[in-house]
C-alpha positions in Angstrom: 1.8 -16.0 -12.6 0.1 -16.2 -9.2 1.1 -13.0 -6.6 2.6 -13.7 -3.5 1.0 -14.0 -0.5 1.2 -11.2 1.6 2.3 -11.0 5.5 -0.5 -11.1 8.2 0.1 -7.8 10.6 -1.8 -8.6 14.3 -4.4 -5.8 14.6 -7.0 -4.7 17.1 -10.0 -3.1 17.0 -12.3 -1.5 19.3 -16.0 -0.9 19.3 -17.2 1.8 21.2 -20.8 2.0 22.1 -22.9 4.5 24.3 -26.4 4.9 24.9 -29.1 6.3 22.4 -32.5 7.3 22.2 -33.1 4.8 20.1 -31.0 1.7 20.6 -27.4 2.8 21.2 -24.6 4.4 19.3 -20.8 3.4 18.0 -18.3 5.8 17.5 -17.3 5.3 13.9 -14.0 7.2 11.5 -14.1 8.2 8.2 -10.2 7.3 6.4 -8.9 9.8 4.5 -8.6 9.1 0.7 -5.4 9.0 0.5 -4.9 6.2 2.9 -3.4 3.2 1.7 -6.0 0.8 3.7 -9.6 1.3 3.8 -9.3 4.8 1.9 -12.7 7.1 2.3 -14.3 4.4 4.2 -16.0 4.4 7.7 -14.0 2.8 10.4 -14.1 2.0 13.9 -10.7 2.9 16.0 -7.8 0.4 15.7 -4.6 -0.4 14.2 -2.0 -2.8 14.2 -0.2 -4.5 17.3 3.2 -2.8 18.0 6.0 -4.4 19.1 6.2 -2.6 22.7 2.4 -3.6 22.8 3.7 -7.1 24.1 6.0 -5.4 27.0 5.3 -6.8 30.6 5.8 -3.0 31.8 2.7 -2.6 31.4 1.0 -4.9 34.1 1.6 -2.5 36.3 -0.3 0.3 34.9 -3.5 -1.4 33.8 -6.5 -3.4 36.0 -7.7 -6.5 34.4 -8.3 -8.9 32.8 -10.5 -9.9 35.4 -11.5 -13.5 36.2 -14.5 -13.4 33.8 -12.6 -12.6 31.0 -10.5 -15.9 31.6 -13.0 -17.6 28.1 -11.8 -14.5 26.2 -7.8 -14.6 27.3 -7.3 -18.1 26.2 -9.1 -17.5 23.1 -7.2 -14.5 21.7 -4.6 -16.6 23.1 -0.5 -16.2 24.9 0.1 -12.4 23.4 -3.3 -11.2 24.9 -1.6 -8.5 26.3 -0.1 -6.8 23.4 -3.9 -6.8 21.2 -5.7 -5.9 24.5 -2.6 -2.3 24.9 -3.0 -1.7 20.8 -6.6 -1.9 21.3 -6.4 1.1 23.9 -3.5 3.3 22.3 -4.9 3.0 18.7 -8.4 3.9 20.1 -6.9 7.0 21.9 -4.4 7.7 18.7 -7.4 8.4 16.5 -10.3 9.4 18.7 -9.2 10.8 21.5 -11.2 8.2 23.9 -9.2 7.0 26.5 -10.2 3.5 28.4 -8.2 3.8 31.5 -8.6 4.9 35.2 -7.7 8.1 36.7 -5.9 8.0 40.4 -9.6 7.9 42.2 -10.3 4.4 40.5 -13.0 5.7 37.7 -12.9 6.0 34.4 -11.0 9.3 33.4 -13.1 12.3 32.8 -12.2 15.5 30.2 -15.4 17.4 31.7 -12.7 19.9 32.3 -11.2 21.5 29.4 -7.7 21.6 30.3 -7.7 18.0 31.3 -8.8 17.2 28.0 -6.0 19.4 26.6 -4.1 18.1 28.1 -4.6 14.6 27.1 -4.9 15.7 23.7 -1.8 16.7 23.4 -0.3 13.2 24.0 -2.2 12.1 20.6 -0.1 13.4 18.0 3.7 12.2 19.7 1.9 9.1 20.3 1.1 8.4 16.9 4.8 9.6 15.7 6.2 7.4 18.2 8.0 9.7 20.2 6.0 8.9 23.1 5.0 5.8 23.8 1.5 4.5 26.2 3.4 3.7 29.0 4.9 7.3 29.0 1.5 8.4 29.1 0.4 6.0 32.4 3.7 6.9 34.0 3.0 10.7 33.4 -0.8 10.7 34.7 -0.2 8.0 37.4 -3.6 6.1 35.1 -4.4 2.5 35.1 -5.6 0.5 31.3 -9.1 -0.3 31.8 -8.5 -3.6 30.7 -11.0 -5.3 32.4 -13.9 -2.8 30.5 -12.9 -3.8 27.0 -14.1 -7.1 25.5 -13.2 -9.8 23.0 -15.3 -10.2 20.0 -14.5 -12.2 17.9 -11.5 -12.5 14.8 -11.0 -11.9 11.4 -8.9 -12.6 8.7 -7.9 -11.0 5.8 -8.4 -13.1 2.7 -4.8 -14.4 0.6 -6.0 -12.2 -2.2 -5.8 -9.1 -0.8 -2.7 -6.6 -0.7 -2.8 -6.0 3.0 -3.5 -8.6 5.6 -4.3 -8.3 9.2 -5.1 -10.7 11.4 -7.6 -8.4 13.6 -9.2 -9.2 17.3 -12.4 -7.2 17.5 -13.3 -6.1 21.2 -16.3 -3.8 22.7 -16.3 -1.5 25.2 -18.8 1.3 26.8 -17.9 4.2 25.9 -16.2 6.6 28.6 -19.1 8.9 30.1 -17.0 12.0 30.3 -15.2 12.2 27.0 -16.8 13.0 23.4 -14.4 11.5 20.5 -12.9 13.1 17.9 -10.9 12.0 14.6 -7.2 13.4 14.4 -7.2 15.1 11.3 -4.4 12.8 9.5 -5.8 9.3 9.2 -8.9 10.0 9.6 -11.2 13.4 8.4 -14.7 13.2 10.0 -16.1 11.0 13.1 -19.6 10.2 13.4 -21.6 8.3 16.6 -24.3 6.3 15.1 -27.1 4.0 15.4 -25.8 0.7 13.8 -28.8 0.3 11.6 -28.6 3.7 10.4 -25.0 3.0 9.5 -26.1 0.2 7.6 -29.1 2.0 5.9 -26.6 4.9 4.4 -24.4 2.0 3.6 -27.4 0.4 1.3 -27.8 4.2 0.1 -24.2 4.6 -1.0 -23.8 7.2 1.2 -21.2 5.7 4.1 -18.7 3.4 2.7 -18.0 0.2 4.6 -15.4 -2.8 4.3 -17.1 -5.9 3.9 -15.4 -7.2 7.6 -17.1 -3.7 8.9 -20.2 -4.3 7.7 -20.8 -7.7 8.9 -19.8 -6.2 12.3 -22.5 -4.0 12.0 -25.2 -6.8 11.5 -24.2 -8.4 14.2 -24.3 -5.4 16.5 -28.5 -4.9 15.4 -29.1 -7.9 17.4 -29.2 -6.0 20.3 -31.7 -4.1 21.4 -29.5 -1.6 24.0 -26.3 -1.2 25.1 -26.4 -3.0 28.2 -27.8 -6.2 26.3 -24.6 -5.9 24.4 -22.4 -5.6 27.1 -23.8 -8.1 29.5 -23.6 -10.8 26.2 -20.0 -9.9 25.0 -18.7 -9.8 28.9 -20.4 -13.6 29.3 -19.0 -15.1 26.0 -17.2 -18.2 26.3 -16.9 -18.9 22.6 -15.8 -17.0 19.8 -16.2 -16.5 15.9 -12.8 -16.8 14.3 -13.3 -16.1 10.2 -10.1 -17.5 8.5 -9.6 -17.1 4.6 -10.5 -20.0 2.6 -8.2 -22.3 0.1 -6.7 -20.3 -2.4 -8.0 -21.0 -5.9 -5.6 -21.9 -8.4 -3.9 -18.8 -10.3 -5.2 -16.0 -7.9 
C-alpha cells in the first residue's frame, strides 16, 4: 500500500554571509536531536511562512523591494511578501540577527549591550507567538531590510518524504554590528564558516548536512568573496526551481 502524500508547508530560508580571511563566512545552526526535521544536522536560519507573514501591515514597516529586485518578485511570485517577512522573523527567532533598519536609516547595531538585550528578549515570545514581528517594528519604530535580502533560488521536498516544504532560499550580508547566536531550543550550537570547510567536515562525517543544504553549499564555493556573491544574487534575473520528480510506483 502506497503512503500518502504529504502537505507542502511554504518555507524560507536565509543565507547569511560575512567577510573572511579567506573567502567569506555563513552563519550556520546545529538542530537539536530531538527535533522532528533535520535532527542533529547543520542548518542555516529559516522556517516556515506563517499566516500573519502575508499581512499588508507590514508595508509600512519595511523598505524594499527595490526596483532591482523586480526579476526576483515575480519569480517567487504574488505572496512575495509573506516568504520575504518569514525569512527575517525566523532568521531573528533562531539567531538573533536582525535585517532591519534602525530610526537613522542603517542597519541596526547591538555594539551596545543593552540594545542587544534588549532585542534579545523579543526572541523567545516571538517564537511562542505571543508577540508577533510587527509588534516588534511598532515597538522600535524599525524598518524590514527587505531590499538587503535576496532570492536564490527554490526547492522542493521530494513525495517520499514525511515533511514537505516548499522553501525560497535568499542571501543576505550579514549585519556588521550583531554576532549571531542559536536559541537554545531548536537549535544547540552556531557556527560561522567557510563554505568549503563546511563541506570538507561534511565529507569527514563530522557536520551533518541535508542533501538540499549541501548542494547550497556547492553552489556558494563558486564565489570567490562576499561581494562577488552579492553583486551576482542582487543581478539574477533567473532562477533554479528544483521540483520532485514522478513518483514511482508503490513508494
Amino acid at each position: 500500500m502506497s503512503n500518502p502524500v504529504q502537505p507542502i508547508r511554504p518555507a524560507a530560508t536565509v543565507i547569511i554571509a560575512r567577510e573572511a580571511k579567506i573567502e567569506f563566512e555563513i552563519f550556520m545552526l546545529k538542530r537539536t536531536s530531538s527535533a522532528s526535521f533535520a535532527s542533529g544536522m547543520f542548518v542555516f536560519p529559516g522556517g516556515r511562512v506563517d499566516h500573519d507573514d502575508h499581512l499588508h501591515k507590514y508595508d509600512v514597516h519595511r523598505i524594499g523591494p527595490s526596483a532591482a529586485q523586480d526579476s526576483q518578485i515575480d519569480s517567487v511570485g504574488y505572496e512575495w511578501r509573506g516568504f520575504w517577512i518569514a525569512a527575517i522573523r525566523e532568521t531573528f527567532e533562531e539567531s538573533g540577527l536582525l535585517l532591519a533598519y534602525d530610526q537613522q536609516g542603517g542597519i541596526i547595531s547591538f555594539e551596545e549591550a543593552e540594545v542587544e538585550r534588549r532585542f534579545a528578549s523579543y526572541r523567545q515570545p516571538l517564537h511562542d507567538g505571543d508577540i508577533s514581528l510587527l509588534d516588534v517594528c511598532e515597538a522600535e519604530e524599525i524598518k524590514l531590510a527587505v531590499d538587503q535580502i535576496h532570492f536564490y533560488n527554490r526547492f522542493i521536498t521530494p513525495v517520499c518524504r514525511t515533511r514537505r516544504f516548499d522553501t525560497r532560499f535568499f542571501i543576505a550580508a550579514a549585519p556588521e554590528a550583531q554576532r549571531g547566536i542559536h536559541d537554545e531550543q531548536e537549535t544547540v550550537d552556531s557556527i560561522w564558516i567557510n563554505p568549503t570547510e563546511a563541506l570538507r567536515r561534511n565529507d569527514k562525517k563530522e557536520f551533518d548536512l541535508m542533501r538540499v543544504t549541501r548542494m547550497q553549499l556547492e553552489w556558494l564555493t563558486k564565489y570567490a568573496n562576499k561581494a562577488e556573491l552579492l553583486e551576482t544574487v542582487s543581478n539574477r534575473k533567473e532562477f533554479l526551481v528544483r521540483r520532485p520528480g514522478p513518483v514511482a510506483p508503490g513508494v
